[in-house]
C-alpha positions in Angstrom: 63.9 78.6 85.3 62.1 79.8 88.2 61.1 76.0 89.5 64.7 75.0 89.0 65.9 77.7 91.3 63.4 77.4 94.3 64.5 73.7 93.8 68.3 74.8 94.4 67.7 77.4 96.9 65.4 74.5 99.0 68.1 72.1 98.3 70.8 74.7 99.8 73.1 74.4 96.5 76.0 77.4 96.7 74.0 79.6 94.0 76.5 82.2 94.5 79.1 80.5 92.8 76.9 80.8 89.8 76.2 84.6 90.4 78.3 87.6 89.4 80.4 89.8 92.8 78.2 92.2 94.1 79.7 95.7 92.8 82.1 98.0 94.9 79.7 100.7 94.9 81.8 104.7 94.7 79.9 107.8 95.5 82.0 110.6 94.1 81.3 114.1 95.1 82.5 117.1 92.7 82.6 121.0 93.2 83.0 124.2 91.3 81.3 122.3 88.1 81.5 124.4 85.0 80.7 123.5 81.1 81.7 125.5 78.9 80.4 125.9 75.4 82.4 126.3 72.4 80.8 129.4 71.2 83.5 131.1 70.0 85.9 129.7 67.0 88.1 132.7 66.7 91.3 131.0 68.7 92.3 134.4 69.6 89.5 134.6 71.4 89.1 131.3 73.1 89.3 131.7 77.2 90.5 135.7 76.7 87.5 137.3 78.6 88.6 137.5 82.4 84.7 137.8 83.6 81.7 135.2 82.7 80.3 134.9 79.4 76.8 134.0 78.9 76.3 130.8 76.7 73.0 130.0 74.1 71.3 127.0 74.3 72.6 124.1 72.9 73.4 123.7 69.2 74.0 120.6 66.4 77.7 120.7 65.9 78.7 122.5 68.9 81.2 120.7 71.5 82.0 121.3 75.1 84.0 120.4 78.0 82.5 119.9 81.5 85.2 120.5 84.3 84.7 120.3 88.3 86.9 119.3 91.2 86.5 115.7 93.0 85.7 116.4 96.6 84.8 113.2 98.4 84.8 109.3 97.7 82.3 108.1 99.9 83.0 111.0 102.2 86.6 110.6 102.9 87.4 113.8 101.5 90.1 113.5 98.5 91.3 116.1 95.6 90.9 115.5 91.9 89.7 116.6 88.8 86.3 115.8 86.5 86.4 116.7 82.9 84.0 115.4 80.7 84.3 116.1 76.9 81.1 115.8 74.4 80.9 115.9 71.1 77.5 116.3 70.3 74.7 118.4 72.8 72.0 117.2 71.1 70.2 113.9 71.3 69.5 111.2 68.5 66.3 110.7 67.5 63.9 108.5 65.8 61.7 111.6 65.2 63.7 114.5 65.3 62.8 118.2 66.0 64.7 120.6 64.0 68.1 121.1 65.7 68.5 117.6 66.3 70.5 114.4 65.1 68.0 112.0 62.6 68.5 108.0 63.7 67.3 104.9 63.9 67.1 104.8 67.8 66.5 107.2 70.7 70.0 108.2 72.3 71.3 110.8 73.9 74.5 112.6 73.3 77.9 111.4 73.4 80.4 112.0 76.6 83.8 111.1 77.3 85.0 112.0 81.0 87.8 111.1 83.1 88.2 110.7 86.6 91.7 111.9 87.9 91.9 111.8 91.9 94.6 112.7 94.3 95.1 111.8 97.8 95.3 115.4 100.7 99.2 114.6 100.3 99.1 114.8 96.8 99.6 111.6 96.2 98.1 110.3 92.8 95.6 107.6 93.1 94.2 106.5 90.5 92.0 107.3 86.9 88.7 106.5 86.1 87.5 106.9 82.6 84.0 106.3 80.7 81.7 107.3 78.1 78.2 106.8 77.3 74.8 108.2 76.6 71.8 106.7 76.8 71.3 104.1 79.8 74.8 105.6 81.5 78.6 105.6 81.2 80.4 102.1 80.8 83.9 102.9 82.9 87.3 101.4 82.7 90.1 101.8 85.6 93.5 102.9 84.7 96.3 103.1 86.2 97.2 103.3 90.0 94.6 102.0 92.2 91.9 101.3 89.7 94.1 99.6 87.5 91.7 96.7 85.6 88.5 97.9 86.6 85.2 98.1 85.4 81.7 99.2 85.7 79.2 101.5 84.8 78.0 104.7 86.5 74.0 105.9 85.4 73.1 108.6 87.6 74.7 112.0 88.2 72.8 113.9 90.5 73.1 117.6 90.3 73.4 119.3 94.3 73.1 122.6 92.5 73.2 123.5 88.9 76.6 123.9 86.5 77.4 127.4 86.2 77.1 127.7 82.0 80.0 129.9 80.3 81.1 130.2 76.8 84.5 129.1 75.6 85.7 132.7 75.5 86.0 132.9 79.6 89.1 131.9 80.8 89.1 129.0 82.5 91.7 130.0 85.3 89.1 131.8 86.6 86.7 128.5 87.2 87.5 128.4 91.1 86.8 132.2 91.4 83.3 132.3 89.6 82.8 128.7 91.2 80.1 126.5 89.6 77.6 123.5 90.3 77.8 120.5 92.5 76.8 116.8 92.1 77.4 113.5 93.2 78.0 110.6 91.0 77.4 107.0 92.1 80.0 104.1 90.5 78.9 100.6 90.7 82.7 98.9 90.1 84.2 95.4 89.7 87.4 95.3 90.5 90.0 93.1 88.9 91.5 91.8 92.2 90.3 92.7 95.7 91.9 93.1 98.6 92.4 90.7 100.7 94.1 88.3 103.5 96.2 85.5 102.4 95.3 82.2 103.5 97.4 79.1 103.5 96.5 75.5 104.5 97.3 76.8 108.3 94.6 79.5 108.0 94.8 83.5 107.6 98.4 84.1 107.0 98.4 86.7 110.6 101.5 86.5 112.5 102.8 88.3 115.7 105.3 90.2 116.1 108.3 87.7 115.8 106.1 86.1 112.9 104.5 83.0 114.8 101.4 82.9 113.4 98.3 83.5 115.7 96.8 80.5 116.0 94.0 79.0 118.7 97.0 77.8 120.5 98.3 81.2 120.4 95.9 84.2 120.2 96.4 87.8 119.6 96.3 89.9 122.4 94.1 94.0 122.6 96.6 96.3 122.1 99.6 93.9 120.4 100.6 94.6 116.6 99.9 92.0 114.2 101.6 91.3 110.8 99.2 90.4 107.8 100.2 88.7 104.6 97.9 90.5 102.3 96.7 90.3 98.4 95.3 92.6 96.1 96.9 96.1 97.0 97.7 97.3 94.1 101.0 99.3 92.6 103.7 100.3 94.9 105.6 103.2 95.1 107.6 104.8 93.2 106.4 101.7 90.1 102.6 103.6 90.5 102.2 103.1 86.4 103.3 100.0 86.4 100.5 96.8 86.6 100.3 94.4 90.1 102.0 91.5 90.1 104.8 92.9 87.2 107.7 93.9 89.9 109.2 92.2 92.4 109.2 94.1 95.9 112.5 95.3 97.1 114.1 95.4 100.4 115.9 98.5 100.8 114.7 100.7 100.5 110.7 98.9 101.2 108.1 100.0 98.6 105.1 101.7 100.0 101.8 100.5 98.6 100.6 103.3 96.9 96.5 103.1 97.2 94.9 104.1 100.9 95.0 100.8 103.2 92.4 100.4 106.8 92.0 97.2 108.9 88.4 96.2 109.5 88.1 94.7 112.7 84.9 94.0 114.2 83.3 95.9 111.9 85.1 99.3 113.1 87.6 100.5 110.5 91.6 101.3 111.9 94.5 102.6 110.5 97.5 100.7 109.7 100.6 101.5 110.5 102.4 100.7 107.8 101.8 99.2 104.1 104.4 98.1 101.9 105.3 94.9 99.5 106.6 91.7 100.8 110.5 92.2 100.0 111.2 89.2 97.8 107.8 88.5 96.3 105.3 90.0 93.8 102.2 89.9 94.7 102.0 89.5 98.7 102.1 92.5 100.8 102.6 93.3 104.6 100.2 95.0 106.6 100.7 96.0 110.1 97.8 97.3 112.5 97.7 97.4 116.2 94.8 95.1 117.9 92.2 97.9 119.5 92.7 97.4 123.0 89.1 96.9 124.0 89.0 94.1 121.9 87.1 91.3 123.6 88.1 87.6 123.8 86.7 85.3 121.4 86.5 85.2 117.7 87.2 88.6 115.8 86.3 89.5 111.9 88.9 91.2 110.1 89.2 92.4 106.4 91.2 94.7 104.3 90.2 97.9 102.6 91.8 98.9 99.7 91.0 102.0 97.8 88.0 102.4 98.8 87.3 98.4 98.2 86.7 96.1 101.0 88.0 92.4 101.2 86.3 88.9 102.4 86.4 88.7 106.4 88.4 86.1 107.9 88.8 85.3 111.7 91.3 85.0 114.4 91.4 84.9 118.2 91.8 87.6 120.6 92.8 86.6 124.7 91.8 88.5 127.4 
Protein backbone atom coordinates (compact mmCIF):
# COMPACT_ATOMS: atom_id res chain seq x y z
CA UNK A 1 0.00 0.00 0.00
CA UNK A 2 2.65 2.35 0.95
CA UNK A 3 4.77 1.67 -2.61
CA UNK A 4 1.54 2.14 -4.50
CA UNK A 5 1.09 5.58 -3.01
CA UNK A 6 4.64 7.09 -3.29
CA UNK A 7 4.11 5.74 -6.88
CA UNK A 8 0.81 7.97 -7.31
CA UNK A 9 2.04 10.88 -5.40
CA UNK A 10 5.44 10.77 -7.83
CA UNK A 11 3.17 10.27 -10.69
CA UNK A 12 1.02 13.45 -9.58
CA UNK A 13 -2.38 11.31 -9.75
CA UNK A 14 -5.43 13.61 -7.95
CA UNK A 15 -5.19 11.40 -4.60
CA UNK A 16 -7.68 13.75 -3.16
CA UNK A 17 -10.41 12.52 -5.13
CA UNK A 18 -9.85 9.31 -3.37
CA UNK A 19 -9.66 11.01 0.19
CA UNK A 20 -12.46 12.00 2.54
CA UNK A 21 -13.17 16.46 2.94
CA UNK A 22 -11.08 17.77 5.52
CA UNK A 23 -13.66 18.49 8.47
CA UNK A 24 -15.18 22.01 9.34
CA UNK A 25 -13.62 22.13 12.58
CA UNK A 26 -16.23 24.18 15.55
CA UNK A 27 -14.75 25.41 18.80
CA UNK A 28 -17.75 25.90 21.00
CA UNK A 29 -17.35 27.88 24.16
CA UNK A 30 -19.95 27.34 27.12
CA UNK A 31 -20.57 29.37 30.54
CA UNK A 32 -22.37 29.01 33.78
CA UNK A 33 -21.93 24.96 33.45
CA UNK A 34 -23.85 23.20 36.16
CA UNK A 35 -24.69 19.21 36.58
CA UNK A 36 -26.91 18.46 38.69
CA UNK A 37 -27.38 15.07 40.42
CA UNK A 38 -30.57 13.39 40.95
CA UNK A 39 -30.23 12.92 44.55
CA UNK A 40 -33.42 13.51 45.57
CA UNK A 41 -36.60 11.31 44.37
CA UNK A 42 -39.20 12.89 46.43
CA UNK A 43 -40.82 15.11 43.31
CA UNK A 44 -41.92 17.52 45.90
CA UNK A 45 -38.73 18.17 46.50
CA UNK A 46 -36.94 18.24 43.14
CA UNK A 47 -35.43 22.00 42.41
CA UNK A 48 -37.44 23.48 45.79
CA UNK A 49 -34.21 24.61 47.63
CA UNK A 50 -33.60 28.40 46.50
CA UNK A 51 -29.65 28.11 47.71
CA UNK A 52 -26.99 25.33 46.53
CA UNK A 53 -27.16 21.87 47.60
CA UNK A 54 -24.13 19.86 48.02
CA UNK A 55 -24.08 16.66 45.81
CA UNK A 56 -22.18 12.95 46.84
CA UNK A 57 -20.03 11.34 44.58
CA UNK A 58 -21.32 9.56 41.92
CA UNK A 59 -23.60 6.49 42.29
CA UNK A 60 -24.76 3.18 40.00
CA UNK A 61 -28.21 4.09 39.08
CA UNK A 62 -28.09 7.69 39.62
CA UNK A 63 -28.88 10.11 36.47
CA UNK A 64 -28.08 13.73 35.77
CA UNK A 65 -28.39 16.56 33.58
CA UNK A 66 -25.43 18.81 32.65
CA UNK A 67 -26.73 22.41 31.58
CA UNK A 68 -24.48 25.55 30.49
CA UNK A 69 -24.93 28.45 28.16
CA UNK A 70 -23.15 28.54 24.52
CA UNK A 71 -20.98 31.57 24.47
CA UNK A 72 -18.78 31.59 21.34
CA UNK A 73 -18.38 29.55 17.97
CA UNK A 74 -15.01 30.14 17.05
CA UNK A 75 -15.12 33.37 18.89
CA UNK A 76 -17.92 35.14 17.19
CA UNK A 77 -19.81 35.46 20.24
CA UNK A 78 -23.48 33.69 19.86
CA UNK A 79 -26.21 32.59 22.64
CA UNK A 80 -27.46 29.04 23.19
CA UNK A 81 -27.97 26.43 25.45
CA UNK A 82 -25.82 22.87 26.37
CA UNK A 83 -27.69 20.26 28.08
CA UNK A 84 -26.27 16.99 28.27
CA UNK A 85 -28.35 14.08 29.83
CA UNK A 86 -26.58 10.68 31.26
CA UNK A 87 -27.88 7.84 32.25
CA UNK A 88 -25.32 6.13 33.98
CA UNK A 89 -22.12 8.01 36.06
CA UNK A 90 -20.31 5.25 36.33
CA UNK A 91 -18.03 3.53 33.82
CA UNK A 92 -18.15 -0.19 32.32
CA UNK A 93 -15.73 -2.34 33.14
CA UNK A 94 -14.00 -5.52 32.37
CA UNK A 95 -12.83 -5.60 36.11
CA UNK A 96 -15.16 -3.72 38.08
CA UNK A 97 -14.66 -2.08 41.57
CA UNK A 98 -17.62 -2.26 43.65
CA UNK A 99 -20.02 0.64 42.57
CA UNK A 100 -19.41 0.00 39.06
CA UNK A 101 -21.13 -1.57 35.86
CA UNK A 102 -19.63 -5.42 35.13
CA UNK A 103 -18.88 -5.81 31.04
CA UNK A 104 -17.14 -7.24 28.51
CA UNK A 105 -15.27 -3.99 27.50
CA UNK A 106 -13.85 -0.84 29.03
CA UNK A 107 -16.46 2.14 28.48
CA UNK A 108 -17.30 4.95 30.02
CA UNK A 109 -20.71 6.28 30.76
CA UNK A 110 -23.42 7.10 28.54
CA UNK A 111 -24.33 10.97 27.44
CA UNK A 112 -26.86 12.36 25.36
CA UNK A 113 -26.44 16.32 24.80
CA UNK A 114 -27.84 18.77 22.57
CA UNK A 115 -26.50 21.78 21.12
CA UNK A 116 -29.28 24.57 20.70
CA UNK A 117 -27.69 28.04 19.52
CA UNK A 118 -29.13 31.38 18.88
CA UNK A 119 -27.88 34.25 16.91
CA UNK A 120 -27.44 38.15 19.37
CA UNK A 121 -30.84 38.82 17.50
CA UNK A 122 -32.40 35.90 18.62
CA UNK A 123 -32.46 34.37 15.71
CA UNK A 124 -32.42 30.44 15.95
CA UNK A 125 -29.61 28.77 14.20
CA UNK A 126 -29.37 25.70 14.38
CA UNK A 127 -29.11 22.05 16.71
CA UNK A 128 -26.44 19.97 17.21
CA UNK A 129 -27.00 16.65 18.99
CA UNK A 130 -24.63 13.61 20.04
CA UNK A 131 -24.01 10.91 22.30
CA UNK A 132 -21.15 8.81 23.17
CA UNK A 133 -18.71 7.51 25.83
CA UNK A 134 -15.73 6.09 25.30
CA UNK A 135 -13.48 7.47 22.34
CA UNK A 136 -16.07 10.76 22.16
CA UNK A 137 -19.62 11.87 20.99
CA UNK A 138 -20.66 10.83 17.32
CA UNK A 139 -22.95 14.15 16.36
CA UNK A 140 -25.85 14.61 13.93
CA UNK A 141 -27.03 18.24 12.71
CA UNK A 142 -30.63 19.13 12.85
CA UNK A 143 -32.48 21.39 11.70
CA UNK A 144 -31.57 25.12 10.57
CA UNK A 145 -28.12 25.61 9.70
CA UNK A 146 -26.76 22.26 10.55
CA UNK A 147 -29.37 20.47 8.86
CA UNK A 148 -27.57 16.91 7.57
CA UNK A 149 -24.46 17.07 9.36
CA UNK A 150 -22.22 14.95 10.94
CA UNK A 151 -19.16 14.43 12.98
CA UNK A 152 -17.82 13.64 16.11
CA UNK A 153 -16.52 15.83 18.90
CA UNK A 154 -13.74 13.93 21.59
CA UNK A 155 -12.44 16.52 23.70
CA UNK A 156 -14.17 18.82 26.22
CA UNK A 157 -11.89 20.83 27.87
CA UNK A 158 -12.84 22.18 31.24
CA UNK A 159 -11.63 26.33 31.63
CA UNK A 160 -12.81 25.99 35.18
CA UNK A 161 -14.69 23.20 36.91
CA UNK A 162 -18.71 22.50 36.84
CA UNK A 163 -20.23 23.89 39.87
CA UNK A 164 -21.81 20.31 41.39
CA UNK A 165 -25.53 20.66 42.87
CA UNK A 166 -28.10 18.12 43.71
CA UNK A 167 -31.40 17.91 41.93
CA UNK A 168 -33.20 19.63 44.88
CA UNK A 169 -31.69 23.32 43.88
CA UNK A 170 -33.74 25.08 41.65
CA UNK A 171 -32.39 25.41 38.54
CA UNK A 172 -33.69 29.11 37.87
CA UNK A 173 -31.16 29.99 39.99
CA UNK A 174 -28.10 28.46 37.66
CA UNK A 175 -27.07 32.03 36.25
CA UNK A 176 -27.05 33.48 39.86
CA UNK A 177 -24.81 30.71 41.53
CA UNK A 178 -23.01 30.57 37.98
CA UNK A 179 -20.95 27.43 37.28
CA UNK A 180 -17.92 25.97 35.14
CA UNK A 181 -16.53 26.85 31.81
CA UNK A 182 -15.19 24.74 28.81
CA UNK A 183 -14.64 24.68 25.30
CA UNK A 184 -15.67 21.89 23.15
CA UNK A 185 -13.96 21.25 19.78
CA UNK A 186 -16.46 19.74 16.71
CA UNK A 187 -14.74 18.19 13.78
CA UNK A 188 -18.03 18.40 11.20
CA UNK A 189 -18.96 17.24 7.62
CA UNK A 190 -21.38 19.10 6.29
CA UNK A 191 -23.95 17.83 3.90
CA UNK A 192 -23.62 20.72 1.40
CA UNK A 193 -21.09 23.58 1.62
CA UNK A 194 -21.30 26.81 0.75
CA UNK A 195 -20.43 27.87 -2.19
CA UNK A 196 -20.28 29.96 -5.68
CA UNK A 197 -22.03 28.72 -8.59
CA UNK A 198 -20.23 28.06 -11.55
CA UNK A 199 -21.47 27.64 -15.07
CA UNK A 200 -19.62 26.90 -18.37
CA UNK A 201 -18.84 30.89 -18.37
CA UNK A 202 -17.07 30.72 -14.98
CA UNK A 203 -18.17 31.96 -11.28
CA UNK A 204 -21.70 32.86 -11.73
CA UNK A 205 -20.63 36.94 -10.37
CA UNK A 206 -22.44 39.65 -12.04
CA UNK A 207 -22.50 43.46 -11.61
CA UNK A 208 -24.88 45.41 -10.78
CA UNK A 209 -27.21 45.33 -13.98
CA UNK A 210 -26.24 41.46 -14.01
CA UNK A 211 -23.51 41.32 -16.77
CA UNK A 212 -21.36 39.03 -15.54
CA UNK A 213 -17.69 40.14 -14.61
CA UNK A 214 -15.71 38.67 -16.86
CA UNK A 215 -11.81 39.43 -18.11
CA UNK A 216 -13.42 41.67 -20.63
CA UNK A 217 -15.22 43.30 -17.96
CA UNK A 218 -13.77 43.36 -14.33
CA UNK A 219 -15.05 44.35 -11.09
CA UNK A 220 -14.18 47.55 -9.88
CA UNK A 221 -12.88 48.49 -5.54
CA UNK A 222 -15.65 49.77 -4.09
CA UNK A 223 -18.64 48.47 -6.73
CA UNK A 224 -21.31 45.82 -5.42
CA UNK A 225 -21.26 42.60 -6.97
CA UNK A 226 -24.17 40.02 -7.20
CA UNK A 227 -23.18 36.27 -6.49
CA UNK A 228 -25.20 33.25 -7.55
CA UNK A 229 -24.50 31.10 -4.52
CA UNK A 230 -25.14 27.31 -3.30
CA UNK A 231 -25.37 25.64 -0.10
CA UNK A 232 -26.99 28.32 2.24
CA UNK A 233 -29.20 26.61 3.90
CA UNK A 234 -33.09 27.20 5.04
CA UNK A 235 -34.64 30.51 4.49
CA UNK A 236 -36.78 32.39 6.46
CA UNK A 237 -39.66 32.07 7.79
CA UNK A 238 -39.33 27.84 6.18
CA UNK A 239 -36.17 27.57 9.03
CA UNK A 240 -37.58 23.74 9.82
CA UNK A 241 -37.93 22.96 6.58
CA UNK A 242 -34.84 20.96 4.53
CA UNK A 243 -32.70 22.97 1.49
CA UNK A 244 -33.69 22.50 -1.69
CA UNK A 245 -37.71 21.53 -0.55
CA UNK A 246 -39.23 25.19 -1.25
CA UNK A 247 -39.18 27.25 -3.95
CA UNK A 248 -37.93 30.97 -3.17
CA UNK A 249 -40.55 33.58 -3.45
CA UNK A 250 -40.51 37.06 -4.75
CA UNK A 251 -42.41 39.21 -2.63
CA UNK A 252 -41.85 39.31 -0.16
CA UNK A 253 -37.75 37.85 -0.65
CA UNK A 254 -36.85 35.14 1.85
CA UNK A 255 -33.84 35.85 3.94
CA UNK A 256 -31.38 33.04 4.37
CA UNK A 257 -31.56 32.23 7.64
CA UNK A 258 -27.81 31.00 8.71
CA UNK A 259 -24.92 33.97 9.17
CA UNK A 260 -23.39 34.67 5.57
CA UNK A 261 -19.48 36.70 5.07
CA UNK A 262 -17.60 37.13 1.71
CA UNK A 263 -13.98 36.06 1.81
CA UNK A 264 -12.04 38.05 -0.35
CA UNK A 265 -8.45 38.00 -0.36
CA UNK A 266 -8.40 36.17 2.54
CA UNK A 267 -10.06 39.12 4.69
CA UNK A 268 -13.64 38.24 5.70
CA UNK A 269 -16.63 41.11 4.73
CA UNK A 270 -20.05 41.43 5.44
CA UNK A 271 -22.70 41.10 2.95
CA UNK A 272 -25.25 43.23 2.39
CA UNK A 273 -27.86 41.17 1.84
CA UNK A 274 -28.69 37.27 1.70
CA UNK A 275 -31.78 35.88 0.45
CA UNK A 276 -33.03 32.91 -2.12
CA UNK A 277 -33.07 33.38 -5.83
CA UNK A 278 -36.97 34.20 -6.37
CA UNK A 279 -37.95 31.44 -8.77
CA UNK A 280 -35.55 28.76 -7.90
CA UNK A 281 -34.71 26.24 -5.11
CA UNK A 282 -31.54 25.87 -4.40
CA UNK A 283 -29.53 29.09 -5.79
CA UNK A 284 -29.17 32.07 -3.66
CA UNK A 285 -28.17 35.75 -4.10
CA UNK A 286 -25.46 37.28 -2.30
CA UNK A 287 -24.50 40.86 -2.49
CA UNK A 288 -21.17 42.32 -1.06
CA UNK A 289 -19.40 45.56 -1.86
CA UNK A 290 -15.71 45.08 -3.54
CA UNK A 291 -13.22 46.60 -0.57
CA UNK A 292 -12.04 49.62 -2.11
CA UNK A 293 -8.37 48.99 -1.71
CA UNK A 294 -8.64 46.10 -3.65
CA UNK A 295 -5.78 45.82 -6.04
CA UNK A 296 -5.92 44.98 -9.74
CA UNK A 297 -5.28 41.54 -10.79
CA UNK A 298 -6.76 38.30 -9.79
CA UNK A 299 -8.79 38.20 -6.46
CA UNK A 300 -9.90 34.88 -4.27
CA UNK A 301 -13.33 34.85 -3.08
CA UNK A 302 -15.39 32.27 -1.17
CA UNK A 303 -18.48 32.03 0.88
CA UNK A 304 -18.92 31.36 4.64
CA UNK A 305 -21.79 29.89 5.78
CA UNK A 306 -22.49 29.04 9.34
CA UNK A 307 -19.49 29.04 10.43
CA UNK A 308 -18.45 26.80 7.15
CA UNK A 309 -16.28 28.08 4.50
CA UNK A 310 -16.65 27.38 0.60
CA UNK A 311 -13.97 26.45 -2.25
CA UNK A 312 -12.27 29.89 -3.56
CA UNK A 313 -12.95 30.86 -7.01
CA UNK A 314 -11.38 33.97 -8.87
CA UNK A 315 -12.39 37.05 -10.59
CA UNK A 316 -10.72 40.34 -11.79
CA UNK A 317 -10.60 43.49 -10.12
CA UNK A 318 -9.43 46.99 -12.33
CA UNK A 319 -7.73 49.72 -11.09
Amino acid sequence: MTNLFLIALAAGLPLLAQMGEEPVVLTIDVENHVLYRSMVADPAQIGKTPGPVPASAQIPFVSGINVGDIVAINGTPVRGIWSSAYTHTTPYRRSPQPGQFAANVDSGATFFCTWQIWDLDGTFLGTLRDSGATGGHAVSGALAGFFGTEGVHSNMMPVTPARVTSNAEDPANRHTFGGGKLSVKFYLYPRVRPSVAVSAGGPLIFHADFTPVSAANPARPGEVLIIGAMGLGPVKPNVSIPPGAIRFSDSPTQEVNSPVTVTFNGNELPVINKIGWPGQTTLYRVDFQVPEDAAAGMATLSLNAMWIPGPQVSIPIRN
